[in-house]
C-alpha positions in Angstrom: 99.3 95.9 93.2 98.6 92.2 91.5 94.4 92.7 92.3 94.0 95.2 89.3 95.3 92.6 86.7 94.1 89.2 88.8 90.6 90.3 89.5 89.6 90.4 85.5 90.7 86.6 85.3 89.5 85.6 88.4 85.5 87.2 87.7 85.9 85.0 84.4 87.0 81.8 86.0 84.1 82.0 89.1 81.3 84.2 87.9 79.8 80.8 85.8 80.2 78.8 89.3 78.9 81.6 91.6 75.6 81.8 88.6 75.2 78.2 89.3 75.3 78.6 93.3 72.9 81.4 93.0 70.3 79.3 91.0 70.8 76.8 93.6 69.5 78.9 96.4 73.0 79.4 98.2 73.1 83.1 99.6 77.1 85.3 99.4 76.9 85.4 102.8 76.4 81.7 103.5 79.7 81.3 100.9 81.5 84.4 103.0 80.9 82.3 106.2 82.3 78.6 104.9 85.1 81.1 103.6 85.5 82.0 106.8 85.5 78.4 108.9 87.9 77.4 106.0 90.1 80.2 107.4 90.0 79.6 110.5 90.8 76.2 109.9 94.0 77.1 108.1 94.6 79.2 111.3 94.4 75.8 113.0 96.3 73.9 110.9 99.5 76.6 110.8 99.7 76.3 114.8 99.5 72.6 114.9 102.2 72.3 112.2 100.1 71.1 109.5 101.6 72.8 106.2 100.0 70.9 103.7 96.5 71.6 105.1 96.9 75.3 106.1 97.9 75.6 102.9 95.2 73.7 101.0 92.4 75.7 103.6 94.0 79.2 102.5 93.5 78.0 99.0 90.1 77.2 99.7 89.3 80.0 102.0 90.4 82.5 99.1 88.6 80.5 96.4 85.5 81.3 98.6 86.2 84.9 98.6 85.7 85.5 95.2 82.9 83.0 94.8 81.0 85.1 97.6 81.1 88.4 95.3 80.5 86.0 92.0 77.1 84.6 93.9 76.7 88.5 95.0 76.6 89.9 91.6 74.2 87.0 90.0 72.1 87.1 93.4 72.4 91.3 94.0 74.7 92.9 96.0 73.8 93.9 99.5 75.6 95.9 102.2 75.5 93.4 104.6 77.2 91.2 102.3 80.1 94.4 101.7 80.2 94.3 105.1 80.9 90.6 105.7 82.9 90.0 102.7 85.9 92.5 104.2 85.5 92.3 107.7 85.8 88.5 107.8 88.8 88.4 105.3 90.7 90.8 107.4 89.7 88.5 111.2 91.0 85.6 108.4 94.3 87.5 107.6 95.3 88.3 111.2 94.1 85.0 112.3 97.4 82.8 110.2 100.2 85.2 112.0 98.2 85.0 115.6 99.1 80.9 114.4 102.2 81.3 114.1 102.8 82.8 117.3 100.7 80.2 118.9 102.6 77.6 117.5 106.0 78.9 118.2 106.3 81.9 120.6 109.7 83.2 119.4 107.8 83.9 116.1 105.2 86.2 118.7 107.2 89.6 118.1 107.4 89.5 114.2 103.2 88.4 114.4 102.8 91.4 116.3 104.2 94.0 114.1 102.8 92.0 111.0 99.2 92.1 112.8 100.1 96.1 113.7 101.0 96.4 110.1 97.8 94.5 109.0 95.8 97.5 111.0 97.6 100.3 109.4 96.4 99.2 105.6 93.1 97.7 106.9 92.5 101.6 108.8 93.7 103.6 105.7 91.4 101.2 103.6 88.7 101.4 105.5 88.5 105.2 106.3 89.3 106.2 102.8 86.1 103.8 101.9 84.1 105.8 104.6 84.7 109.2 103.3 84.6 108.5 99.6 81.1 106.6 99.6 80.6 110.0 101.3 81.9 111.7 98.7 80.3 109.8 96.0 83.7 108.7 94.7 83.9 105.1 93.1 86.0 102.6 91.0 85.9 99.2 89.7 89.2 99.0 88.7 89.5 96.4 90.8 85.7 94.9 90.4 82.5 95.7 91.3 82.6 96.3 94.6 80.6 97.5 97.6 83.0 100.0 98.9 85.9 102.1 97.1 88.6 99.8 96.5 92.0 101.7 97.7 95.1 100.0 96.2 98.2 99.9 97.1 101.8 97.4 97.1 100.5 94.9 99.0 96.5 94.2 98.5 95.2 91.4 98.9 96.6 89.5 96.1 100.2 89.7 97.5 99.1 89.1 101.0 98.0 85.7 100.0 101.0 84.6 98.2 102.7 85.7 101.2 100.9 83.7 103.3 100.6 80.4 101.3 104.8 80.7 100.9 105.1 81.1 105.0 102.5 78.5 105.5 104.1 75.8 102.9 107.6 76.9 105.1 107.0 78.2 108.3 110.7 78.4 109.0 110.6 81.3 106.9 108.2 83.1 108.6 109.9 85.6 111.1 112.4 87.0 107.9 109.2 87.3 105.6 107.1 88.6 107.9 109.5 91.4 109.1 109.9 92.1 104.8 106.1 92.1 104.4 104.8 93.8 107.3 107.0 96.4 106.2 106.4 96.8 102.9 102.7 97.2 104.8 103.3 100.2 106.1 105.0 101.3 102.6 101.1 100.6 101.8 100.0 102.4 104.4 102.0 105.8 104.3 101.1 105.8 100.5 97.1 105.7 101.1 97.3 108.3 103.7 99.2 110.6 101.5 97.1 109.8 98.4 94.0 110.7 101.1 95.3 113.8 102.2 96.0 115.3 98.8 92.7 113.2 97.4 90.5 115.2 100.3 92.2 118.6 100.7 91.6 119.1 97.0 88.1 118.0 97.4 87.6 120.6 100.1 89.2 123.8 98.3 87.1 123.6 95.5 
């Protein structure tokens, strides 16, 4: 819901640093990947009770995120880099509430269903990608992207205030995560109905 009117600023802010990475030889993939340790790192850090660093390595991890696609589009975009860039941010999202149960396994049952939740928008994203690069159907409301961008209430911009808050206050984390994972699947039952009407129209005409 917040990606739409974040992503404009954000391209602004990083596109001068990713031009300056790309000059520099650094690839969007090799960014994607430190992204990616910096994640897993803040998945560290939230199971050894570290607050101030998981939250410091999510910042970081998500300021990497967008410098992959700003080094992507001064470099050229690739599919392998599409590939990378959503694959490893959604390992990275269901790696913090795995953490959390780690570090506290009363906390395991509301990881779970915020991990099951985390499937149903990352399948209903995903497939609706599949079939409208199909399709030949395309956005960049949200960006120039590598694959069709489906929206929804929680994207990826309210994901990661939802994880800085239950990182910064872990004591909050079953109630928020129970609240999130189902506003979720609010995401989730929304994309499949916008694909069924989206692709049944297609198909009658």
């Amino acid at each position: 819901m917040l990606d739409a009117h974040l992503r404009p600023f954000v391209d602004r802010c990083l596109n001068p640093v990713g031009g300056m990475l790309a000059r520099a030889g650094v690839t969007a993939n090799q960014v994607s990947f430190v992204g990616f340790g910096l994640g897993l790192g803040a998945a560290l850090a939230v199971a050894l009770g570290s607050e101030i660093a998981a939250v410091v390595l999510i910042i970081a991890n998500r300021v990497c995120d967008g410098l992959d696609g700003a080094v992507a589009r001064a470099s050229g975009t690739s599919d392998l880099g599409a590939y990378l860039d959503i694959t490893l941010d959604f390992l990275f999202y269901s790696a913090i509430p795995f953490a959390f149960a780690v570090a506290d396994p009363d906390k395991a049952l509301a990881a779970c269903f915020l991990i099951f939740s985390f499937v149903g928008t990352g399948s209903s994203f995903l497939a609706f990608a599949i079939i409208a690069q199909k399709r030949g159907i395309s956005t960049e409301i949200r960006g120039k992207k590598g694959f069709f961008y489906l929206g929804g209430l929680t994207e990826g911009g309210e994901t990661i205030i939802f994880l800085l808050i239950v990182a910064w206050r872990p004591d909050f984390f079953v109630l928020l995560a129970w609240i999130f994972a189902s506003l979720c699947w609010v995401t989730t039952v929304t994309r499949i109905r916008f694909a069924i009407k989206r692709f049944s129209h297609h198909e009658q005409e």
